[in-house]
N, C-alpha and C positions, 0 to 999 in steps of 0.2 A: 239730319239736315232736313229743312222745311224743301217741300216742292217749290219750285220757282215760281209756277204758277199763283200759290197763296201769296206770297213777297210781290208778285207784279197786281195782284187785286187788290192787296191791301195801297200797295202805293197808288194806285190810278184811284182811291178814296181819298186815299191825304189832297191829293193834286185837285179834285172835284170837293176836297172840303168837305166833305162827309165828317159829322160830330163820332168823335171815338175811332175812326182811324188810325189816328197816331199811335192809340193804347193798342191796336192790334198791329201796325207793324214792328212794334220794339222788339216782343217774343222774336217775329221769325227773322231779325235781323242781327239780334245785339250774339249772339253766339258766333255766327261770321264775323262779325267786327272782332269779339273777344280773339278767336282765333289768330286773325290778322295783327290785334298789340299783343298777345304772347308771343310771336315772331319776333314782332320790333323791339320788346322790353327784355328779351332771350340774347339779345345782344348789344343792353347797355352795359358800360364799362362796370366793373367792381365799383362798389360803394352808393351805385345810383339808389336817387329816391325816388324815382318813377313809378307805377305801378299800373300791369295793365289795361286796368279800371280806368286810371284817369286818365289813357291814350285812348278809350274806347270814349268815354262822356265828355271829354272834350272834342274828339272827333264828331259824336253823335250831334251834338247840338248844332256845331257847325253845320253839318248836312240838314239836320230837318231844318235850320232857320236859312235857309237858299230859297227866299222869298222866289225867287223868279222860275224857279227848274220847275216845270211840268214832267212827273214822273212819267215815266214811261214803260218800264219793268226792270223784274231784277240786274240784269246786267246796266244797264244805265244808274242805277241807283249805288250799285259797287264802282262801274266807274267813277262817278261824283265823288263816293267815300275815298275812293287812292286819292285823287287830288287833296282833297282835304286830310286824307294822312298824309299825307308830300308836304304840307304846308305847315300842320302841325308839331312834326317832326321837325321840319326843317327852324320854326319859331324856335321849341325848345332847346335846340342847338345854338340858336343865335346865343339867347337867353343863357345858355348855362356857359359861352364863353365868353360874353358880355361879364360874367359873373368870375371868371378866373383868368381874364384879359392880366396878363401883367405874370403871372407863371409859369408860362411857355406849356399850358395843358391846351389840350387840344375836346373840344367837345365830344359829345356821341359818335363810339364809333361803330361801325357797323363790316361784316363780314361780307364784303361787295364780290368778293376774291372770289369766296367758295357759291356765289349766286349768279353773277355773271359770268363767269368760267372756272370751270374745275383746274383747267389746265392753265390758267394764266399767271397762278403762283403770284398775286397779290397779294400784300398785307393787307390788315384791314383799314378801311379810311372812314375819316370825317365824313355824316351825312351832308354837311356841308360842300365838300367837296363834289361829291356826286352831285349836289344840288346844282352847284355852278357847272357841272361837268355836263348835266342834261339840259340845262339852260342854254350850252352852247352848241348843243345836238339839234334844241330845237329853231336856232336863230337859221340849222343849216336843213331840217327835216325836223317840221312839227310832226308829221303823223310818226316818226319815227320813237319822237322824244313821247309822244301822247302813248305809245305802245309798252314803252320800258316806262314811265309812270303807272300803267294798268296792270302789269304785269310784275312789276317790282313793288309798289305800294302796293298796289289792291290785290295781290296774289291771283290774278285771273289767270285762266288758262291762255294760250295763244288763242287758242279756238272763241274762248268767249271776249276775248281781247277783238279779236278780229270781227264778232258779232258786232260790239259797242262802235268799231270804230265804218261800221258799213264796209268792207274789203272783204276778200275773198281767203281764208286759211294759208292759201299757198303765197299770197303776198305777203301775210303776216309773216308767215313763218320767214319770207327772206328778207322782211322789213326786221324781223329779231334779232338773224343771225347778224346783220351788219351793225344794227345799235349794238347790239352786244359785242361785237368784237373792237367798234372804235370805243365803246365808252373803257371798255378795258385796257385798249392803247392811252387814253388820253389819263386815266386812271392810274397808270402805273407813271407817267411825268407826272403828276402831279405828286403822288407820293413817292416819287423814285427817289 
């Protein structure tokens, strides 16, 4: 893994528009990224044609075309990417059951169960669902919902989670254990 330090110099070039910055932050980035879609593509159903390539480069271009984002370092810059995997993701879900609407299949599923709690003995469910499940997390606590999007898409630590979001470790951490116990309640109605 790149020092963090290289990933926040090279971003704070792209941001000041420095010529060839972008050629030098793809190195210290695209293997993080890669990481994070073999996660996600590790738990599309049998038969997907996904491949973790195209969650990485369609992810990537999303984030460097965010005309407006002023980088700031590494942990901002993987926050930004969870969002834009959240969104991604969540597209190709649309997409693949816009595509088998009328079959009673159910999109991308993903293993929420064994991520959100070991112990909650969940099936697996629709990103979709999660999708509306965190949407309705955040209508009741954004920073709540903004903490399980960092930490669930962007595989951030709590610790670095809590960096991104300006909070202190120890509020993270109890801002975690609650998203993660209601999103597992509302998770299992949903698929119950």
């Amino acid at each position: 893994m790149n020092h963090p330090h290289d990933v926040t110099n090279a971003l704070l070039e792209v941001s000041g528009g420095q010529p060839g910055a972008m050629g030098r932050l793809i190195p210290l980035v695209y293997e993080e990224l890669r990481r994070l879609a073999d996660r996600w593509i590790q738990e599309e159903p049998v038969g997907h044609t996904w491949q973790p390539t195209d969650l990485v480069h369609e992810a990537y271009v999303r984030i460097v075309n965010q005309d407006r984002v002023c980088w700031k370092d590494r942990a901002h810059f993987f926050a930004i990417s969870s969002m834009v995997i959240r969104r991604v993701l969540v597209g190709h879900a649309r997409a693949r059951n816009a595509e088998k609407r009328g079959r009673g299949l159910r999109g991308r599923t993903l293993a929420t169960a064994a991520r959100l709690s070991k112990e909650s003995g969940l099936h697996p469910v629709d990103v979709l669902a999660l999708h509306e499940v965190l949407e309705s997390l955040a209508k009741q606590s954004p920073r709540r919902a903004e903490l399980v999007t960092l930490r669930y898409f962007g595989g951030l630590s709590v610790k670095e989670a809590a960096e991104v979001m300006g909070i202190s470790e120890s509020t993270a951490k109890e801002h975690w254990k609650f998203a993660r116990a209601w999103l597992v309640s509302r998770l299992k109605e949903t698929t119950g």
